[in-house]
C-alpha positions in Angstrom: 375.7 79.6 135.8 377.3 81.9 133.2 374.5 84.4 132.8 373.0 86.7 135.0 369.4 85.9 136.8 366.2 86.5 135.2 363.5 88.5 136.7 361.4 85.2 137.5 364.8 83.8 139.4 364.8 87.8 141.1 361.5 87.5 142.4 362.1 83.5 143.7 365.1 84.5 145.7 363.7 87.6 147.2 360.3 85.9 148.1 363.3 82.9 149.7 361.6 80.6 147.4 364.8 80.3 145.4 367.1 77.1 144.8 371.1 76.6 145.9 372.3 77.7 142.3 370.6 81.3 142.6 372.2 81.8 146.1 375.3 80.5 144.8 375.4 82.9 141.6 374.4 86.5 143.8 377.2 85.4 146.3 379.7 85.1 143.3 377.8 87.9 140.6 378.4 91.3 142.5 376.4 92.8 139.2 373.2 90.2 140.7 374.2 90.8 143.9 374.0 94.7 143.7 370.4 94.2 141.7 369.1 92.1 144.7 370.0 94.7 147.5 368.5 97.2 145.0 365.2 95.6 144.5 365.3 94.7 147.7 366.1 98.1 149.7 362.9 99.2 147.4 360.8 96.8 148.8 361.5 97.6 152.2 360.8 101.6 151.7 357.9 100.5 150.1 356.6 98.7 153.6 357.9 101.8 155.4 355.8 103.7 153.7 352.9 101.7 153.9 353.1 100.9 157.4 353.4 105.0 157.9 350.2 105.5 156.0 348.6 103.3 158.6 349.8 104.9 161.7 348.2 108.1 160.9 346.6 109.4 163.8 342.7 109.7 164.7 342.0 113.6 163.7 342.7 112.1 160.0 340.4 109.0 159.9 337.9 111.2 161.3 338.1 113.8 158.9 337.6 110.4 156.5 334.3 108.9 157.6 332.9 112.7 157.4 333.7 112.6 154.0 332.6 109.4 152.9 329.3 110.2 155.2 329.1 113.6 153.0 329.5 112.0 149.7 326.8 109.0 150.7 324.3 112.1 152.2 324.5 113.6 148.7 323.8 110.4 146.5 321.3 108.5 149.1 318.2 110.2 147.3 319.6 108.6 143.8 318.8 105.0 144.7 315.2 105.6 145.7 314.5 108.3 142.1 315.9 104.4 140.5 313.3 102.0 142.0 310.6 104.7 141.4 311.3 105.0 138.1 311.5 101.3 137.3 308.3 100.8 138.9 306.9 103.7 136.9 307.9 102.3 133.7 306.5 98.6 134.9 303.6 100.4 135.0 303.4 101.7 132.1 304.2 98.9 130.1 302.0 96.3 131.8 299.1 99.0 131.3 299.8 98.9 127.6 299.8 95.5 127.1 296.9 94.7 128.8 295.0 97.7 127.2 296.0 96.0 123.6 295.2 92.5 124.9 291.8 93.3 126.7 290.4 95.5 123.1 289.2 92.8 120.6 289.2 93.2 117.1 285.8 94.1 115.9 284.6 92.5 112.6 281.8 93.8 110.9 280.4 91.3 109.0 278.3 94.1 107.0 277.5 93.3 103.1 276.9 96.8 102.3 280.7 97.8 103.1 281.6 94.3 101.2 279.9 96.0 98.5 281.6 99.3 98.7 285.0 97.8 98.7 284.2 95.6 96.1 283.2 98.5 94.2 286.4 100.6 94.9 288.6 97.7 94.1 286.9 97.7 90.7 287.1 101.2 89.9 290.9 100.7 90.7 291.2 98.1 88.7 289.4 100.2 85.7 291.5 102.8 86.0 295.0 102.4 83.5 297.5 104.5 86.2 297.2 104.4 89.9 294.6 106.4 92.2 297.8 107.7 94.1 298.8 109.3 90.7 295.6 110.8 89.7 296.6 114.5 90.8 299.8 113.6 88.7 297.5 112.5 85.2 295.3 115.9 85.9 298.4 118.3 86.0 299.9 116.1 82.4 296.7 116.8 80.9 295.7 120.3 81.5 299.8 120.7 80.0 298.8 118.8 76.8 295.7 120.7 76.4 297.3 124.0 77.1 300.5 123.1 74.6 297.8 121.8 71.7 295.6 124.8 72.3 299.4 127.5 72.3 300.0 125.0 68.7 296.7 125.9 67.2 297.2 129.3 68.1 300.7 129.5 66.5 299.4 127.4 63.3 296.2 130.1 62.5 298.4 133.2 62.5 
């Protein structure tokens, strides 16, 4: 083996999952050899320093649970405000929809509001501009007549 391990061939010999030519090449490659005891010297404070964070004593698990017991004191409330909502807004919808669906349509079948309509629709249809532009047509004309009254004015003197 002429070049130096990878980290794939690093991580099979320190896990001792690695094959005869890895072994071979750290016992000859003091530049792999010298990365192995590195990685693995880390690896072991590593474990130290776990196990140490586990062997702390009781006073500081106690101190803890209080604090997860304060934290789930102050957000127990939260859950409940949820469901009560939801079930508000169930509520609400449900009363909607059944308020829309229990209404029917009323049709009057009433020949005198036929009549009316029919009598509108003509008068719309009489009309040369739209009854949405009427205020419109009555502010054009009271201009023109204004202007042709202002000309005949102008034209006699």
């Amino acid at each position: 083996m002429n070049a130096h391990l990878n980290e794939q061939q690093f991580g099979e010999l320190i896990l001792g999952t690695g094959n005869g030519e890895v072994v071979r090449h750290i016992e000859t490659c003091d530049v792999c050899r010298a990365e192995a005891e590195s990685v693995s010297t880390a690896i072991s404070e590593c474990r130290e320093l776990a196990r140490e964070s586990a062997e702390r004593d009781e006073i500081f698990w106690d101190r803890q649970r209080l604090a997860v017991r304060q934290r789930l004191a102050r957000h127990r409330f939260v859950p409940h405000v949820r469901w009560v909502a939801m079930a508000a807004m169930v509520l609400v919808v449900s009363a909607a929809f059944l308020l829309t669906r229990s209404q029917p349509v009323q049709r009057v079948n009433n020949d005198a509001s036929d009549e009316v309509l029919l009598q509108q629709v003509q008068s719309d249809l009489g009309r040369d501009y739209p009854a949405a532009l009427a205020p419109a047509v009555l502010i054009d004309e009271e201009r023109n007549s204004a202007l042709s009254d202002s000309a005949k004015r102008s034209s006699n003197h």
